[in-house]
PAZALUM-35259 format. One record per residue (C-alpha): residue number from 0; residue in three letters; x, y, z. Coordinates in nm, 4 decimals, always signed. Example, Ala and Ser with C-alpha at 12.3 -4.5 7.8 and 13.67 -1.06 7.14 Angstrom:
<pos=0, code=ALA, X=+1.2300, Y=-0.4500, Z=+0.7800>
<pos=1, code=SER, X=+1.3670, Y=-0.1060, Z=+0.7140>
//
This chain:
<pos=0, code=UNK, X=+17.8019, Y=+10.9422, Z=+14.0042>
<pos=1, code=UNK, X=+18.0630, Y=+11.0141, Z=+14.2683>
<pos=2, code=UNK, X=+18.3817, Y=+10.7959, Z=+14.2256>
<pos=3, code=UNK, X=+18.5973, Y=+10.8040, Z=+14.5646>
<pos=4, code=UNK, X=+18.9378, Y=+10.7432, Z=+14.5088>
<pos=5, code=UNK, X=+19.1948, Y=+10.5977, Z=+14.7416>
<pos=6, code=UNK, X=+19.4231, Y=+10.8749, Z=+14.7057>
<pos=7, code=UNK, X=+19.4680, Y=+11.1405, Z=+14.5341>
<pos=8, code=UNK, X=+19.6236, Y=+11.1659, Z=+14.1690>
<pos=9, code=UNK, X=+19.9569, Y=+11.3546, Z=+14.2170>
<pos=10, code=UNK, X=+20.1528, Y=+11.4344, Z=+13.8885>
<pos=11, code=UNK, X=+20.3905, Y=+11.7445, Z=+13.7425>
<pos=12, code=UNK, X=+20.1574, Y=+11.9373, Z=+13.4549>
<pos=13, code=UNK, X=+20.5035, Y=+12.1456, Z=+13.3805>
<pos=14, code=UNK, X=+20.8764, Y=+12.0326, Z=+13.2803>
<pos=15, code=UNK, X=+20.9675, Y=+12.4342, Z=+13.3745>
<pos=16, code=UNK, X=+21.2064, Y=+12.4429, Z=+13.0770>
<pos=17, code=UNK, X=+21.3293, Y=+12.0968, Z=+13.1102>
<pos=18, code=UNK, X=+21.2515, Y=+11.7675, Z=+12.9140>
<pos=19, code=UNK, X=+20.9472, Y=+11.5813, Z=+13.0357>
<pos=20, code=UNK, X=+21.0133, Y=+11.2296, Z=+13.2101>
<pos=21, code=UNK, X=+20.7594, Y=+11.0857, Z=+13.3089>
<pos=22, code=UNK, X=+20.7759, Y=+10.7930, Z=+13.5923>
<pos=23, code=UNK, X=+20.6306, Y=+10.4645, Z=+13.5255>
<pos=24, code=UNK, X=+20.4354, Y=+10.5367, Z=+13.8468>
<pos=25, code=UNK, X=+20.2960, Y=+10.8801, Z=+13.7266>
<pos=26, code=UNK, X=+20.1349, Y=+10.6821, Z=+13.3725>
<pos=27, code=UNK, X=+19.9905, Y=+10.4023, Z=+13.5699>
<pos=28, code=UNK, X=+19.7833, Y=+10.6831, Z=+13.7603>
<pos=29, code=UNK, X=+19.6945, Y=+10.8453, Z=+13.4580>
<pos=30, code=UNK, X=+19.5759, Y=+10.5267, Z=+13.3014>
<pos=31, code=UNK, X=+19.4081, Y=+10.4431, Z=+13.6123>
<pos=32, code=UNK, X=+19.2452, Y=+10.8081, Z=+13.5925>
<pos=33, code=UNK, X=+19.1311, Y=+10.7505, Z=+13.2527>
<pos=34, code=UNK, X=+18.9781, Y=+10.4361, Z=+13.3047>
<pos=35, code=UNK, X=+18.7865, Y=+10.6035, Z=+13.5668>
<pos=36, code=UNK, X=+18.6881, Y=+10.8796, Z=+13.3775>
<pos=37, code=UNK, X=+18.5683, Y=+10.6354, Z=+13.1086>
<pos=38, code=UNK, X=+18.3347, Y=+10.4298, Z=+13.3552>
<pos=39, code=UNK, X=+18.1897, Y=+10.7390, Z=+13.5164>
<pos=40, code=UNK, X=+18.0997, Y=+10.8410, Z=+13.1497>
<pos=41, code=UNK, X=+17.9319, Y=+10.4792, Z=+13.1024>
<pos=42, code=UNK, X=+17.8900, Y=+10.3424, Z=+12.7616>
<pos=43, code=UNK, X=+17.7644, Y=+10.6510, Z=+12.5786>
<pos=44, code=UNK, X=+18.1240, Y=+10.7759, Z=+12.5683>
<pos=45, code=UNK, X=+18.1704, Y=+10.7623, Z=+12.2236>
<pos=46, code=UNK, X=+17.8496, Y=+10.9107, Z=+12.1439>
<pos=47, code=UNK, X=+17.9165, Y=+11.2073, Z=+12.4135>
<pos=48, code=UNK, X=+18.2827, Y=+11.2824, Z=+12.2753>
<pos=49, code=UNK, X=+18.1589, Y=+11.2517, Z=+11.9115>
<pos=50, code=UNK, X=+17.8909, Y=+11.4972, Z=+11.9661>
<pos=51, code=UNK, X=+18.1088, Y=+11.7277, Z=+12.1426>
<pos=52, code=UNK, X=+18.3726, Y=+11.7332, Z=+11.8869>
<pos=53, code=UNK, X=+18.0651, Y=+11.8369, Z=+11.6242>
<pos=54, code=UNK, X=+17.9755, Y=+12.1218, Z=+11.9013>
<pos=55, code=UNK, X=+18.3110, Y=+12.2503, Z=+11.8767>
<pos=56, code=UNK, X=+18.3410, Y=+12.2530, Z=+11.5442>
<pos=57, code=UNK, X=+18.0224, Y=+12.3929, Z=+11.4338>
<pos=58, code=UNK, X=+18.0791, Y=+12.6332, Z=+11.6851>
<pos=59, code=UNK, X=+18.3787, Y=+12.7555, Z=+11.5406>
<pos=60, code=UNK, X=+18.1785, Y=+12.8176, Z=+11.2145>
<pos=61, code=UNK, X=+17.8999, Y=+12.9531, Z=+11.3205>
<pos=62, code=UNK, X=+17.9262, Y=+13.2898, Z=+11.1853>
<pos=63, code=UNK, X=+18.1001, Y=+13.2072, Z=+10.8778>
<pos=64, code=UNK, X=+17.7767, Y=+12.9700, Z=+10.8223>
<pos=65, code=UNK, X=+17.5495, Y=+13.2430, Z=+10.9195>
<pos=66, code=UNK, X=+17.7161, Y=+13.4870, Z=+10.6587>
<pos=67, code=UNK, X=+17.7374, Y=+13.2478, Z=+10.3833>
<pos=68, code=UNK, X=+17.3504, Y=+13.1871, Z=+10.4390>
<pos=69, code=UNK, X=+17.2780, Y=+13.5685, Z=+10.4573>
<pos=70, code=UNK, X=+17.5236, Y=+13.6562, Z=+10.1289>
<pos=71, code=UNK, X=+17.3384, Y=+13.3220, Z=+9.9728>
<pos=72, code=UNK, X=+16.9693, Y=+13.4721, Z=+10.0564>
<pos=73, code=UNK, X=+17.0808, Y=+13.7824, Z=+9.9413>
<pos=74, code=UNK, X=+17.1622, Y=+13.7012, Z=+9.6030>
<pos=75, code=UNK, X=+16.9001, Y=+13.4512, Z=+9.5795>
<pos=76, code=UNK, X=+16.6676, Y=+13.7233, Z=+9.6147>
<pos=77, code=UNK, X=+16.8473, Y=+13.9784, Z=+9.3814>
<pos=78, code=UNK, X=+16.8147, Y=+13.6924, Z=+9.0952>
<pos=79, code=UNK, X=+16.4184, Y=+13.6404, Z=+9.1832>
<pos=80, code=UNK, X=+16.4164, Y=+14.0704, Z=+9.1645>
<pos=81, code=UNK, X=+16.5949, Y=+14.0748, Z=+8.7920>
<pos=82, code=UNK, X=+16.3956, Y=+13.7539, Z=+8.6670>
//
């Protein structure tokens, strides 16, 4: 889906060293970009930012998952060897 805006968002992404004010003008075009964002996403939003917080987070864990699972294995089969 291709959303067309009127113009283009303009806002500062940097204070450079300074204390961030933002204009009223700049966080009604941010909320007007997020609403956007949300409708192009449809209703599934929740379900798409849910399962991409899971994907991040098992991500992050993979390998510590995968060598729990191997050190697990590995003395599960050292305790079937001495039984």
């Amino acid at each position: 889906m291709n959303v067309h805006l009127q113009q283009p968002f303009l806002w500062p992404t940097a204070a450079f060293g300074e204390a961030t004010a933002s204009l009223s003008m700049e966080i009604a075009q941010l909320g007007e970009h997020m609403q956007q964002c949300t409708r192009a996403h449809g209703p599934w939003l929740w379900l798409w930012c849910g399962m991409d917080a899971l994907h991040q987070s098992s991500l992050a864990r993979f390998v510590t998952t995968l060598t729990a699972l191997g050190a697990l294995a590995a003395l599960t089969g050292a305790l079937v060897v001495v039984w």
